[in-house]
C-alpha positions as CSV (number, residue, x, y, z in Angstrom):
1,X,67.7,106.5,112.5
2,X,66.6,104.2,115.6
3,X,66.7,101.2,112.9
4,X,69.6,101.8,111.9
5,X,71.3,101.6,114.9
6,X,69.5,98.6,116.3
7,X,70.9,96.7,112.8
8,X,74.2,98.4,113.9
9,X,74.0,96.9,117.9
10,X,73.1,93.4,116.4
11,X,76.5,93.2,113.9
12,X,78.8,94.9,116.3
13,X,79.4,90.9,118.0
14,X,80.7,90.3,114.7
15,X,82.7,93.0,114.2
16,X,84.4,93.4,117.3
17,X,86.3,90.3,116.3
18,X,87.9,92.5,113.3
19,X,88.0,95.1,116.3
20,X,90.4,93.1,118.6
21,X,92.6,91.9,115.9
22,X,93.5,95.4,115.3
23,X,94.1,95.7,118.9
24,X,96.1,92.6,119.0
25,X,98.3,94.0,116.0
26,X,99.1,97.5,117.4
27,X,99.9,96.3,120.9
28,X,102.4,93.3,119.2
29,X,104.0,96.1,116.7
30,X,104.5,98.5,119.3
31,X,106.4,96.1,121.6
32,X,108.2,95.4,118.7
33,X,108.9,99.1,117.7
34,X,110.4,99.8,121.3
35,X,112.6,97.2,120.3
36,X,116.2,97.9,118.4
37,X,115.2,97.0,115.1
38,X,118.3,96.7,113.6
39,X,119.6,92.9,112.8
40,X,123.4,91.4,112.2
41,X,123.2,89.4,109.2
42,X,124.8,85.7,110.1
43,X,125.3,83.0,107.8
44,X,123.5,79.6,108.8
45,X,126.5,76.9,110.2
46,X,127.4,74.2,107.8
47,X,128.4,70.9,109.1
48,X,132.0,70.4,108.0
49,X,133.5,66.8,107.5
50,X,137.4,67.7,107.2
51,X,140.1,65.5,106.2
52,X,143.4,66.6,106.6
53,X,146.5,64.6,105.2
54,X,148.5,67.2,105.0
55,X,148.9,68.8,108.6
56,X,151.2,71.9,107.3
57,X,150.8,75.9,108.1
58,X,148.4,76.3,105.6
59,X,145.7,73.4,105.9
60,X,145.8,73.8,109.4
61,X,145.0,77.3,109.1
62,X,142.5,76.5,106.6
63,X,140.7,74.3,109.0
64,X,140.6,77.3,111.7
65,X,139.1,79.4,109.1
66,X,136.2,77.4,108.3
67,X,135.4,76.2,112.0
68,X,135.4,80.4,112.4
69,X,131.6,80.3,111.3
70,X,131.1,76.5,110.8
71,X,130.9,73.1,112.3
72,X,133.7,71.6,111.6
73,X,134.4,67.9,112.5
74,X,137.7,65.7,111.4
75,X,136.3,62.4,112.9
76,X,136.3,61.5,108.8
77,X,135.1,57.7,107.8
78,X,135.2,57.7,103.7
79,X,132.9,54.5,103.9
80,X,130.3,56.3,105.3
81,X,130.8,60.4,103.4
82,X,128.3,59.6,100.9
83,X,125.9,58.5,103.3
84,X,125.8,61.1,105.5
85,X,126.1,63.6,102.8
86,X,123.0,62.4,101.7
87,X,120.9,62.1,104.8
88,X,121.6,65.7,105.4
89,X,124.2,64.7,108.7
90,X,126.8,67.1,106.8
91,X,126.6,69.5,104.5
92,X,130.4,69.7,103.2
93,X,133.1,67.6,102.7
94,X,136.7,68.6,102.3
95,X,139.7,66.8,101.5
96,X,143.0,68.2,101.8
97,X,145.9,65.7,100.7
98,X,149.5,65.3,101.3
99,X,151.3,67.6,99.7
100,X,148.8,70.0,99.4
101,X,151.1,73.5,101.2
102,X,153.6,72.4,98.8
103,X,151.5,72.7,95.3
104,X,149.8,75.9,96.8
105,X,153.0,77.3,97.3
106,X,154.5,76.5,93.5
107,X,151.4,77.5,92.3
108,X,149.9,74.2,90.8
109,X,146.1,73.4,91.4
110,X,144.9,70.7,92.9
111,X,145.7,68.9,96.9
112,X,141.8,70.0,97.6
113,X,138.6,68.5,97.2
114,X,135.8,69.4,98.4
115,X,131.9,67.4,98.1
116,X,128.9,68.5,98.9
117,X,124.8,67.8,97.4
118,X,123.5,70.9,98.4
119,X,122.8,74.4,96.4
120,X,123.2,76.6,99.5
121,X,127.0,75.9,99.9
122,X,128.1,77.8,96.5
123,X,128.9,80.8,99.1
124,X,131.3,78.6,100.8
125,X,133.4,77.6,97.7
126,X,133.6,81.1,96.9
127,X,135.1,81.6,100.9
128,X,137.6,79.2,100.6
129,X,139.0,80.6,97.2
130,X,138.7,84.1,99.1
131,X,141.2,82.7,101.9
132,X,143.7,81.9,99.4
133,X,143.3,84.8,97.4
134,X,144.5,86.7,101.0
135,X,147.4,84.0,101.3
136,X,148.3,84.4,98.1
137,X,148.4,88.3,98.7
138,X,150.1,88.2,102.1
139,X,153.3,85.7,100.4
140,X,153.5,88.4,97.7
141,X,154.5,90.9,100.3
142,X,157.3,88.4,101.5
143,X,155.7,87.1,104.8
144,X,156.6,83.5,105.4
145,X,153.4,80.9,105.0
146,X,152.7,81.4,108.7
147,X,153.0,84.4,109.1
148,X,150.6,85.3,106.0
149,X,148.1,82.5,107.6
150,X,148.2,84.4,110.5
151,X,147.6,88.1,109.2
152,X,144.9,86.7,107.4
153,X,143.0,84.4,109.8
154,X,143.4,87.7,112.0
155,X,141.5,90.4,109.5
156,X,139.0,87.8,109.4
157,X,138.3,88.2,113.0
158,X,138.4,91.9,112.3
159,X,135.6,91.6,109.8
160,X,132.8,94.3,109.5
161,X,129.3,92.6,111.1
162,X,126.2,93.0,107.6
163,X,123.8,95.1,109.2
164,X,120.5,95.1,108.1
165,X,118.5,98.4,107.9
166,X,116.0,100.0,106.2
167,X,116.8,102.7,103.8
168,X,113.6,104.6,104.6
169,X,114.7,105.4,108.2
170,X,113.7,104.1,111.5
171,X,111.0,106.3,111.9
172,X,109.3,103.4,109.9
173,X,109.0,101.6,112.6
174,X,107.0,103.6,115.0
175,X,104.2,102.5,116.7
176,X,102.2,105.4,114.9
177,X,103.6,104.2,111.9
178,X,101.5,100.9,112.1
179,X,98.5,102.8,113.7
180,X,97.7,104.4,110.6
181,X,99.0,101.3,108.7
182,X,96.4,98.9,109.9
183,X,93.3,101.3,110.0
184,X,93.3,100.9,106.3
185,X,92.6,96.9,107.1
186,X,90.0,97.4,109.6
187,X,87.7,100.2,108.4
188,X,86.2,98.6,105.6
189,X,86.2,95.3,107.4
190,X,84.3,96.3,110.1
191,X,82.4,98.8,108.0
192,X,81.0,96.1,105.8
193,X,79.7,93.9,109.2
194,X,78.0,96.7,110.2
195,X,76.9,98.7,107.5
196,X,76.0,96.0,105.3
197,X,73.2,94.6,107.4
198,X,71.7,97.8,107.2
199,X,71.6,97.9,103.9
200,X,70.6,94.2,103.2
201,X,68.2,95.0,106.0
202,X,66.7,98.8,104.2
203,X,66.1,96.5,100.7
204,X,64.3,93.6,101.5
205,X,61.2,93.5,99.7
206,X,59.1,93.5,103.0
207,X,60.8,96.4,104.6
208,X,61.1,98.8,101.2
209,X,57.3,97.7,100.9
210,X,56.0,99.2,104.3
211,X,58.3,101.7,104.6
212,X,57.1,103.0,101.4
213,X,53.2,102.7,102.6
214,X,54.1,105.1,105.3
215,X,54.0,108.4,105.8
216,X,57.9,109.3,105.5
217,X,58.8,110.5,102.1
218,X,61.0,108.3,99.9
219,X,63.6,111.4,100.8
220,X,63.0,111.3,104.1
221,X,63.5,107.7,104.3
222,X,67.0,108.1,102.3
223,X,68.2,111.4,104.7
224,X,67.8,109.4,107.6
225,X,69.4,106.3,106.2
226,X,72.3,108.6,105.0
227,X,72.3,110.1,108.9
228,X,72.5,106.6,110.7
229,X,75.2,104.8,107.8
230,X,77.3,108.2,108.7
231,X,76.7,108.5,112.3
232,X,78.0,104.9,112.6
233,X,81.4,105.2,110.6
234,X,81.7,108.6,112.4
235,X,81.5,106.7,116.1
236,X,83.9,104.2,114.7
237,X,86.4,106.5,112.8
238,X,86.2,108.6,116.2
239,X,86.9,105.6,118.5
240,X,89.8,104.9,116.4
241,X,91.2,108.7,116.2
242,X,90.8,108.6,119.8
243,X,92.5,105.2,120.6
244,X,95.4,106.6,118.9
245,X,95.7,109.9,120.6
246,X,95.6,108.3,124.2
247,X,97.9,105.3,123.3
248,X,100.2,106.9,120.9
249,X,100.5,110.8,121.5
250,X,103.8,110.7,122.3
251,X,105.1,109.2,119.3
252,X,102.7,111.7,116.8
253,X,103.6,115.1,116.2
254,X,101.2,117.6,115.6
255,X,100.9,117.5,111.7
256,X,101.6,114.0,111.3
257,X,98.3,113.4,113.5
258,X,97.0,115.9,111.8
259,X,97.8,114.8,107.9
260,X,97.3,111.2,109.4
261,X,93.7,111.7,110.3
262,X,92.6,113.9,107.5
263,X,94.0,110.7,105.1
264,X,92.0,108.4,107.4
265,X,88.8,110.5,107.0
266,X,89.3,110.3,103.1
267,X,90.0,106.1,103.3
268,X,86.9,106.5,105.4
269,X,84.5,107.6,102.9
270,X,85.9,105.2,100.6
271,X,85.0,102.3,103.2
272,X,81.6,103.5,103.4
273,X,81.1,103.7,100.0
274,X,82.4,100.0,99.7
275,X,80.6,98.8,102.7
276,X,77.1,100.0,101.7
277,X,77.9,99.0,97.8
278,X,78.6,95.9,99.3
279,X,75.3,95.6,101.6
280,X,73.3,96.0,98.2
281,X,75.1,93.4,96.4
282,X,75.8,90.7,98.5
283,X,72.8,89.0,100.9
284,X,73.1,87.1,104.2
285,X,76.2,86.8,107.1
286,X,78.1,84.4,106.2
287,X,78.3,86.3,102.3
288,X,79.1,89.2,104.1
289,X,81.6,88.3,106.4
290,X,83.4,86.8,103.4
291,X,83.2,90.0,101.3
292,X,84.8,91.5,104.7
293,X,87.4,89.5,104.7
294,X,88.0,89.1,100.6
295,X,88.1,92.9,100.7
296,X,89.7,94.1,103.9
297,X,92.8,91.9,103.7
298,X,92.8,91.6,100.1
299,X,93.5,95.4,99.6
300,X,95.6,95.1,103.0
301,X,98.1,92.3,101.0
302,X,98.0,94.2,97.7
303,X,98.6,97.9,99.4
304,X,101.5,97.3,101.0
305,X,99.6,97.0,104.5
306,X,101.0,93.4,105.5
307,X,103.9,93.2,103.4
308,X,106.2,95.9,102.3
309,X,105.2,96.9,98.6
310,X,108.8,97.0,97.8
311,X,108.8,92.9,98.4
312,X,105.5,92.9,96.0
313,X,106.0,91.8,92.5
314,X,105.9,94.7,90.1
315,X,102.7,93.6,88.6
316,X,100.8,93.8,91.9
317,X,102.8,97.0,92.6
318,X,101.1,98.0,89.3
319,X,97.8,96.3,89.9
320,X,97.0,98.1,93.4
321,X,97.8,101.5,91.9
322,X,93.7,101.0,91.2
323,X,93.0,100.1,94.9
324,X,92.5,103.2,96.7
325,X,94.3,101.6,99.9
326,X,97.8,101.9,97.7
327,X,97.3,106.0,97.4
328,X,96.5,106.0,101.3
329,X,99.5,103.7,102.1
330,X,101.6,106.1,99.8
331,X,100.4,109.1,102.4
332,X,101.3,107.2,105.7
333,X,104.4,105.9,104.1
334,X,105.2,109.7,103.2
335,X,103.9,111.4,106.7
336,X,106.8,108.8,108.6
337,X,109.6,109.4,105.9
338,X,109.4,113.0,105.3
339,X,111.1,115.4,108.1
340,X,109.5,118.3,106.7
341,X,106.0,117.4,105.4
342,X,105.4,120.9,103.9
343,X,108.3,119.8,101.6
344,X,105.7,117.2,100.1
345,X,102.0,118.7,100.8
346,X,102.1,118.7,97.4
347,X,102.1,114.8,96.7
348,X,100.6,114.4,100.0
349,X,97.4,116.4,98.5
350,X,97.2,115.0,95.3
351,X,97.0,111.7,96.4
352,X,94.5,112.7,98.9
353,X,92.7,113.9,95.8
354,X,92.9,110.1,94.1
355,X,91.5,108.6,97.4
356,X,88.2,111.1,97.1
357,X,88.0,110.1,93.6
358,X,88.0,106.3,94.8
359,X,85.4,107.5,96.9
360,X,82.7,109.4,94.6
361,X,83.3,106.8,92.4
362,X,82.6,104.1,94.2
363,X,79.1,106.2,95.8
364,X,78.3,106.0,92.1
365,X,78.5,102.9,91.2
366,X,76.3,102.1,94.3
367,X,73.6,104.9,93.0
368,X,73.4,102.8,89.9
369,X,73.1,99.6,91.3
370,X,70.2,101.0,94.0
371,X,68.4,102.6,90.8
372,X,68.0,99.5,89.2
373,X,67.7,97.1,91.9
374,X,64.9,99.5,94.3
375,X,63.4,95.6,95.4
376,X,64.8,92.5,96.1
């Protein structure tokens, strides 16, 4: 037990890095939680070179509606459009020629052109036929040209603001929310730092050898490995529980700390069993702070951790349905969605269940690997 801790002491320089990360990220997102997360949708300004020939009712109007949510400039030199159309100085061109009120209003095409290079001002074409699809409207109900320019330039001012939200509620974005996130990214990072020493340590060829020629039974030797790997994971999973309480009590209720935890403890186990697989397979700190960091953000990315798994391809979506960080991401997900948690204990339990699966599993795939590999 005193070995194992002494390995323990000697990694933790390398895993409080992982620690303070974690840190770093919960004191970031909660400053942005407290924050009013919803966002206006704007449309990025186009530079507008204007040409206007006509100077009637309805081009002038025109040009007010596009300088609404554009820049739009009329200091127009044809010599030099293509140019700065391709250098990027202006993004669209329009032309409006004589004569141009007077086809609108018989109802022939043409009077307008319009030039641009670019792919991202499609939506603007599609504005522009908008406008004269509410002219067009406005004349039908007898208003003179002016008047319907008018009506319509003033709805447009009138105009709903796009709101961005998300459909699973705000309580998404609580700071407790990305507590319980981001302890699925640093418990098996840190966890293989520490624990894997120990294990590289416990099967050296050296070690094994005169710990065998002593007088502790090969069971002895394993309980009290078993006591110091779960002593450790216990400190850190405790530190963690703990950190959360004092920073973020307010924002937990009493089940969702409590259905929180209990699906940290299960994630736990599955770290361990990772972390001390890990230890048995890979040799050296360098190799092991690589696993770390292959593992822990790789499941992290995949999971849903980092980036919302509804932005995820379907294939990874699919793919980390094998990762046991998915089923615990499905459980914090659920414990900040759900008002009424006994409504989903349910699905809540059951993926619990997976996660202790991932877990056993895992512990025996390490079994088999210690069996056959007793000595480096």
């Amino acid at each position: 037990m005193k070995t194992v801790f002494k390995i323990a002491k000697k990694a933790l320089p390398a895993a409080s890095i992982y620690f303070c990360i974690f840190c770093g990220l919960m004191i970031a997102f909660t400053f942005l939680a407290g924050k009013d997360q919803e966002k206006n949708f704007q449309a990025t300004k186009l530079d507008i070179l204007l040409e206007d020939k006509d100077n009637s009712v309805l081009s002038e109007a025109l040009t007010e509606y596009l300088g609404k949510e554009n820049e739009v400039s009329e200091d127009f030199n044809r010599e030099l459009v293509s140019e700065l159309i391709f250098n990027g100085v202006s993004d669209y061109v329009v032309y409006i020629e004589d004569g141009f009120e007077e086809k609108f209003l018989s109802g022939e095409q043409g009077g307008l052109e319009r030039q641009s290079i670019r792919a991202n001002v499609a939506f603007l074409d599609e504005k522009i036929e908008l406008f004269f699809r509410y002219v067009r409207a406005e004349l039908a109900l007898g208003k003179t040209t002016e008047e319907a320019c008018k009506a319509v330039l003033l709805n447009c001012e009138k105009q709903a603001k796009t709101v961005v939200t998300s459909d699973k509620g705000q309580s998404m974005l609580s700071p407790g929310y990305y507590f319980f996130t981001y302890i699925s990214y640093i418990l098996p990072a840190i966890l293989i730092m520490v624990l894997g020493p120990i294990m590289n340590a416990y099967y050296k060829k050296e070690i094994k050898m005169r710990t065998d020629c002593g007088k502790l039974s090969t069971r002895k030797q394993n309980i009290a490995i078993v006591s110091g790997i779960a002593a450790v994971a216990m400190m850190l999973w405790g530190l963690l529980m703990i950190m959360g309480v004092c920073i973020y009590g307010r924002d937990f209720t009493v089940s969702t700390y409590l259905c929180g935890m209990f699906n940290s403890f299960l994630f736990l186990l599955v770290s361990v069993a990772i972390s001390v697989l890990i230890g048995v397979l890979v040799r050296g700190g360098d190799a092991l702070n690589g696993a770390s960091n292959l593992i822990g953000m790789g499941m992290a990315f995949m999971c849903g951790v980092f980036v919302p798994s509804e932005m995820l391809p379907d294939g990874v979506n699919k793919f980390a349905e094998f990762l046991p960080a998915s089923w615990y991401m499905k459980n914090v997900r659920m414990l900040y969605e759900t008002d009424n948690m006994a409504d989903v204990i349910g699905e809540y339990l059951g993926n619990c269940g997976v996660i202790a699966i991932f877990a056993v599993a895992i512990f025996c795939i390490f079994l088999v690997f210690v069996k056959r590999k007793r000595v480096v």
